[in-house]
Structures are given as structure tokens and as C-alpha cells.
C-alpha positions as semicolon CSV with decimal commas, in nm:
position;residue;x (nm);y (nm);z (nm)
1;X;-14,546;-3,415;0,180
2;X;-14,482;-3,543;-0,190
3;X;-14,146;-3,564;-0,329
4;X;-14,053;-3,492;-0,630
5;X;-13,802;-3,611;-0,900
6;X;-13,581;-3,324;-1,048
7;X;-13,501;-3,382;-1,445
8;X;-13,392;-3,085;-1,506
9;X;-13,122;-2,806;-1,365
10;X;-13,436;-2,550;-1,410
11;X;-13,649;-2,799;-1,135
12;X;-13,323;-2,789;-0,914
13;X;-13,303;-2,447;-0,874
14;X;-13,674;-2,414;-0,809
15;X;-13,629;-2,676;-0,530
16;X;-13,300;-2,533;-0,394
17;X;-13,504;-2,202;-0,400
18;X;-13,754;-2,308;-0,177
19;X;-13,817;-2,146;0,195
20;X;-13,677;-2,387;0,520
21;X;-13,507;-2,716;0,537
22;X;-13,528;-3,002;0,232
23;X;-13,340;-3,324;0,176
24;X;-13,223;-3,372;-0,154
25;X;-13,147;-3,743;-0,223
26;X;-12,860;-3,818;-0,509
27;X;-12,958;-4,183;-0,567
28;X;-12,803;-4,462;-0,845
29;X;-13,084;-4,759;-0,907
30;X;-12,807;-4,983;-0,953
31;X;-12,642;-4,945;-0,677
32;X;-12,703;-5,219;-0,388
33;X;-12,586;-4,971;-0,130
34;X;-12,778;-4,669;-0,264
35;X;-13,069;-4,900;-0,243
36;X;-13,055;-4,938;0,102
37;X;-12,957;-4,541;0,133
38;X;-13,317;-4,477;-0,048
39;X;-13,517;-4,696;0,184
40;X;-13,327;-4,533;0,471
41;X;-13,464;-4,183;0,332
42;X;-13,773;-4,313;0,273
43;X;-13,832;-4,413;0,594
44;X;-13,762;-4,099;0,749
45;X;-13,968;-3,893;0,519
46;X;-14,276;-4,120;0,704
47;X;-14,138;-3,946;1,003
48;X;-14,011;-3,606;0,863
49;X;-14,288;-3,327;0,721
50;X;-14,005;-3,203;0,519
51;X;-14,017;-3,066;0,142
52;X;-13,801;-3,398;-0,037
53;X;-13,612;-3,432;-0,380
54;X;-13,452;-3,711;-0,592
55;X;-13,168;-3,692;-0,839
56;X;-13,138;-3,999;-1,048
57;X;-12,731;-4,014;-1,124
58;X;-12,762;-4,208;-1,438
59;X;-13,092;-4,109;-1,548
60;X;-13,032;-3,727;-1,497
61;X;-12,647;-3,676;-1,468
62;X;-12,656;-3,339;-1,548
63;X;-12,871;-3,226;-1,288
64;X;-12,655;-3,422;-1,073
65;X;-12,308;-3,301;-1,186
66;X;-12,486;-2,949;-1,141
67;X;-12,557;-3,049;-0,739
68;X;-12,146;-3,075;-0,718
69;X;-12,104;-2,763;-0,967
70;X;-12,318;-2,540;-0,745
71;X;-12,182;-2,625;-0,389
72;X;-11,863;-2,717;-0,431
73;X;-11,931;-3,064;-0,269
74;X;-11,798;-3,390;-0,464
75;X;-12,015;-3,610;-0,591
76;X;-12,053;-3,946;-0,371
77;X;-12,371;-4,147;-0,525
78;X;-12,593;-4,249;-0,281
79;X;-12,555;-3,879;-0,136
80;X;-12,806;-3,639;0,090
81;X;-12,844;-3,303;0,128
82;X;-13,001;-3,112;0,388
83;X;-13,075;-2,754;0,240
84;X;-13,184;-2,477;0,434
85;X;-13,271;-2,158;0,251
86;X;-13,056;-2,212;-0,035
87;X;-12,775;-2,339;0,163
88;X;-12,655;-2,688;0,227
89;X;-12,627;-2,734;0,618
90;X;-12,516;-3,092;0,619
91;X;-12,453;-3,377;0,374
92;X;-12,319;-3,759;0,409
93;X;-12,293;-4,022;0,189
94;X;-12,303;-4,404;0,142
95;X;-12,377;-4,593;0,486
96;X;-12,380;-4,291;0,684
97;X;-12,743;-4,238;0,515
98;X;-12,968;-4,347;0,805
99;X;-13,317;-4,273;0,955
100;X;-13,123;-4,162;1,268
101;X;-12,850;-3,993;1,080
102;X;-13,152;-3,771;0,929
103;X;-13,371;-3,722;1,206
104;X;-13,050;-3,570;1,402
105;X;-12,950;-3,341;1,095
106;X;-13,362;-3,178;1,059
107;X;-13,317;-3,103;1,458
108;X;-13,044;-2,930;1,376
């Protein structure tokens, strides 16, 4: 399943919007630990059939800031998401961002 890169608060909502579970991947490129985060997600999405989206802090902060804004949840950069119907059913940050970590949050 593609993932996508959200620019905009309009693609955000469309995304959160979406029917059954999605990760949603907050992600800084200059970050050496949200580096590792990303290949962590990436990996899993090999494993995972599961609707994916990346936020871009620097690149797209306000579609980032509007992550926080909407769910109340503070912005940690690199962050995950897992969204089910609209609603954000887990989320970790930073080193806790793992293929396992993942896998055991979709069985969920």
C-alpha cells in the first residue's frame, strides 16, 4: 500500500478521515534518531497492509502543529500515530518507534 506525504492540513483531514487503522509518521530529516524511527516504520509497512502517512516537521510544520492541535497530544518529533476511524488508539515517540512496537499496536 503507498504512502503518502501530507503538505497540507486539507490532505490530513482526508487521511485522518479514512475507514480502519493508519500510521501516521511525524518525522524530522535531520534528526539522527528520527532517522532510525523512519527506517523502523518503514520496515514494518513491508510487513503491515496498512493505509501510511508522513508529516515532514520542518518542511510542513503546520500540518504538524495541526496533528498536536487536533488531538490534544504534544508534539515529540520522531512521533507515530496509530488512527483508527478518526481516532488515535496509540502513539509513542523517539526510541520506542520499533517494528515490534508497531506490529503489537495494529494487533491491537
Amino acid at each position: 500500500m503507498a504512502q503518502v506525504q501530507l503538505h497540507s492540513t486539507e490532505e490530513l483531514e482526508q487521511f485522518i478521515a479514512g475507514e480502519g487503522k493508519r500510521l501516521l509518521f511525524k518525522h524530522s530529516t535531520i534528526c539522527p534518531i528520527s532517522t532510525a524511527a523512519y527506517e523502523e516504520f518503514q520496515a514494518s509497512l513491508q510487513q503491515q497492509d496498512v493505509p501510511s502517512a508522513v508529516i515532514l516537521v520542518r518542511e510542513d510544520r503546520p500540518v504538524s502543529n495541526a496533528v498536536e492541535e487536533r488531538f490534544g497530544i504534544k508534539h515529540e518529533s520522531p512521533q507515530i500515530f496509530l488512527l483508527e476511524d478518526g481516532q488515535v488508539k496509540w502513539h509513542t515517540s523517539h526510541w520506542k518507534i520499533t517494528q515490534d512496537s508497531i506490529a503489537q499496536a495494529l494487533k491491537g
